[in-house]
ZAGULO-257824 format. One record per residue (C-alpha): residue in one letter; y, x, z. Coordinates in pm, whole numbers, padded with zeros to 5 digits, always signed. Layout:
BEGIN
aYXZ...
***
This chain:
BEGIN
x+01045+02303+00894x+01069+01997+01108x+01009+01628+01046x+01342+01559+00904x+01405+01859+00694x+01025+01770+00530x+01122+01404+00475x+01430+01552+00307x+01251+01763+00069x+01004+01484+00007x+01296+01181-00104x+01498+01450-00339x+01136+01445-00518x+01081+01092-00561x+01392+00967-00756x+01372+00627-00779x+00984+00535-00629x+00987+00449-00316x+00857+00672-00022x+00600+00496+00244x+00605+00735+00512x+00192+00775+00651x+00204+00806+00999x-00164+00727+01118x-00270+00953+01420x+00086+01086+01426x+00250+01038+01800x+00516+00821+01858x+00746+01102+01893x+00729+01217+01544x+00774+00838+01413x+01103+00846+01601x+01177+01163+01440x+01117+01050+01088x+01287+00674+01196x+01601+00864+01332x+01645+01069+00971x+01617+00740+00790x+01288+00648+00749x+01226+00286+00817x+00852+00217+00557x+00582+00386+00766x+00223+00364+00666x-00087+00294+00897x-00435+00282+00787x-00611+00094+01191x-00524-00215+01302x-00537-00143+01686x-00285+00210+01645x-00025-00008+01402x-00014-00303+01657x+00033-00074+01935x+00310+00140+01721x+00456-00203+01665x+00499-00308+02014x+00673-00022+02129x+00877+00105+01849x+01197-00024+01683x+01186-00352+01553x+01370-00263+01219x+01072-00045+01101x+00855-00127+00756x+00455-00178+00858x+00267-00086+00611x-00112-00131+00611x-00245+00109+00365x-00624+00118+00490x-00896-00055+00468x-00850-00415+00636x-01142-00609+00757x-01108-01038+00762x-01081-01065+01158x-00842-00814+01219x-00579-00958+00977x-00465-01162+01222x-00305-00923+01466x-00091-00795+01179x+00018-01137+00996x+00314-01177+01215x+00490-00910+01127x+00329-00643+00880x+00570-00555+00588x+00295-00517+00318x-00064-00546+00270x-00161-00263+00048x-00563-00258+00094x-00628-00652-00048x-00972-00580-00211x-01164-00932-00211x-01080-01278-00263x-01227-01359+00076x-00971-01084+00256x-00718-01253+00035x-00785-01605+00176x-00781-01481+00539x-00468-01354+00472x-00310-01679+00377x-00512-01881+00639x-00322-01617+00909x-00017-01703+00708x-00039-02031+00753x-00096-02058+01117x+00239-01889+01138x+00410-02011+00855x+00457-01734+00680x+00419-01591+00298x+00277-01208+00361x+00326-00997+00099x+00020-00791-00035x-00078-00581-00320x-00429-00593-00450x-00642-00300-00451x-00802-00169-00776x-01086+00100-00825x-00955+00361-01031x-01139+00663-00924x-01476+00788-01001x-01597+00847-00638x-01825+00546-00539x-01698+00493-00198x-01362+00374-00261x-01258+00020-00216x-01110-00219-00505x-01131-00473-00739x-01246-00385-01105x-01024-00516-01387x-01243-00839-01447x-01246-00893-01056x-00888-00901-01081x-00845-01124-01341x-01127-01389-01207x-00900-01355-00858x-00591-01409-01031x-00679-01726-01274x-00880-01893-00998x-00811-02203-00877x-00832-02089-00495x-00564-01830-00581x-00386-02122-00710x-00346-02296-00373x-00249-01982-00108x+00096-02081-00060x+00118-01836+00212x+00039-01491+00059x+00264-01334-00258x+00081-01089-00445x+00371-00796-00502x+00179-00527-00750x-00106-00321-00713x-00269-00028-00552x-00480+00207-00636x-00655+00584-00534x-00735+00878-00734x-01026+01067-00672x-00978+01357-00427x-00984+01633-00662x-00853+01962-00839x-00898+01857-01137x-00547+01720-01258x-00625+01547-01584x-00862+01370-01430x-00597+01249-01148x-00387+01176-01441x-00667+00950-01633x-00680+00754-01322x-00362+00685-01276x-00280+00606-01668x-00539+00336-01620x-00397+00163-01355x-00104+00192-01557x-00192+00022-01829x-00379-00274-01641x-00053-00299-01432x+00170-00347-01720x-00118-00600-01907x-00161-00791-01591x+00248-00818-01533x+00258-00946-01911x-00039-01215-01866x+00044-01341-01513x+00417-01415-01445x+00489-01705-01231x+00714-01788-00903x+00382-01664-00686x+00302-01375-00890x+00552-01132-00981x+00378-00792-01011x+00644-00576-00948x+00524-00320-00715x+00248-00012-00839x+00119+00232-00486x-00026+00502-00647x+00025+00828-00542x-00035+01064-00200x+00046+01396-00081x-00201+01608-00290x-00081+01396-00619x+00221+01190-00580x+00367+01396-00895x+00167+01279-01152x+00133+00914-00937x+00525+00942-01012x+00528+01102-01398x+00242+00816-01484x+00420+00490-01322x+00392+00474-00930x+00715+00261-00807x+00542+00347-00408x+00388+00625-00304x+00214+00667+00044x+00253+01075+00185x+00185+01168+00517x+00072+01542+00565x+00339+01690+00387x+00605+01497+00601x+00454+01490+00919x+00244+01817+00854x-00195+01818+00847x-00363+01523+01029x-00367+01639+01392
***
């Protein structure tokens, strides 16, 4: 099956949560495959191989950055990246906004939280999130708008365990909606959810979910 007949199968799956396409190492050819069946959200985890995608491919697409993002890069993506995924820190958060600034520009992001068990996963913890969200630096970015959360299982078989993860997230979604609801901060946005899981990501919650391989077949 090609690109299109995948992306196909994928969509019929999702119902209503929305489908961020994962393109990272893919060629440009197989972007324009997936961009030519419909698919405008693609998903990019490097800096250097979105802004180089970006230059030379249709203006109309989505950027998403759904990897790790480190303070000095942000700037090479604050003109035009679609949404932030991978906001981990309050200091990534502030770059953000400064880049924002400079351009005049609110940049929508969603703030990472660590769900899974694995140590070597990025996020904010639950009272991270809340010290980020209440504090008084948070208070002034007028250039970033914090759309929902984010969040990874850990890469596993074991299903119930997948499912744990995402109930948390969940749960701490719907708390943090109810406690912080304000023109800056309306959660409404939860990424959870990837190739090997975006079921359960789907059954538990997840309004986003990021799939690559089975779209755009195994990472070359």
């Amino acid at each position: 099956m090609g690109i299109a007949e995948n992306l196909s199968a994928v969509k019929n799956s999702l119902g209503n949560c929305q489908l961020v396409a994962v393109s990272k190492t893919k060629p440009n050819e197989d972007l324009m495959e997936a961009y030519e069946a419909g698919q405008r959200a693609l998903g990019e985890n490097k800096v250097q191989e979105l802004t180089d995608k970006a230059e030379t491919l249709p203006k109309d697409i989505e950027w998403h950055m759904i990897g790790h993002l480190q303070r000095n890069k942000v700037k090479y993506i604050a003109p035009f990246v679609h949404l932030i995924h991978s906001v981990d820190s309050v200091r990534l958060l502030k770059e953000i906004n400064k880049q924002g600034k400079k351009i005049d520009r609110v940049i929508p992001v969603l703030l990472q939280i660590h769900i899974a068990e694995e140590e070597n996963k990025y996020g904010l913890d639950e009272q991270e999130l809340h010290e980020l969200l209440s504090s008084e630096a948070f208070k002034e970015m007028n250039h970033v708008e914090v759309k929902g959360l984010m969040g990874m299982a850990t890469f596993t078989d074991d299903q119930d365990k997948i499912r744990r993860e995402f109930k948390s997230l969940k749960k701490l979604f719907d708390k943090t909606s109810a406690q912080y609801n304000d023109e800056k901060l309306k959660l409404k946005e939860l990424s959870m959810g990837m190739s090997g899981d975006y079921e359960i990501a789907i059954e538990e919650g997840s309004t986003m979910v990021r799939i690559g391989s089975k779209i755009f077949g195994e990472r070359n």
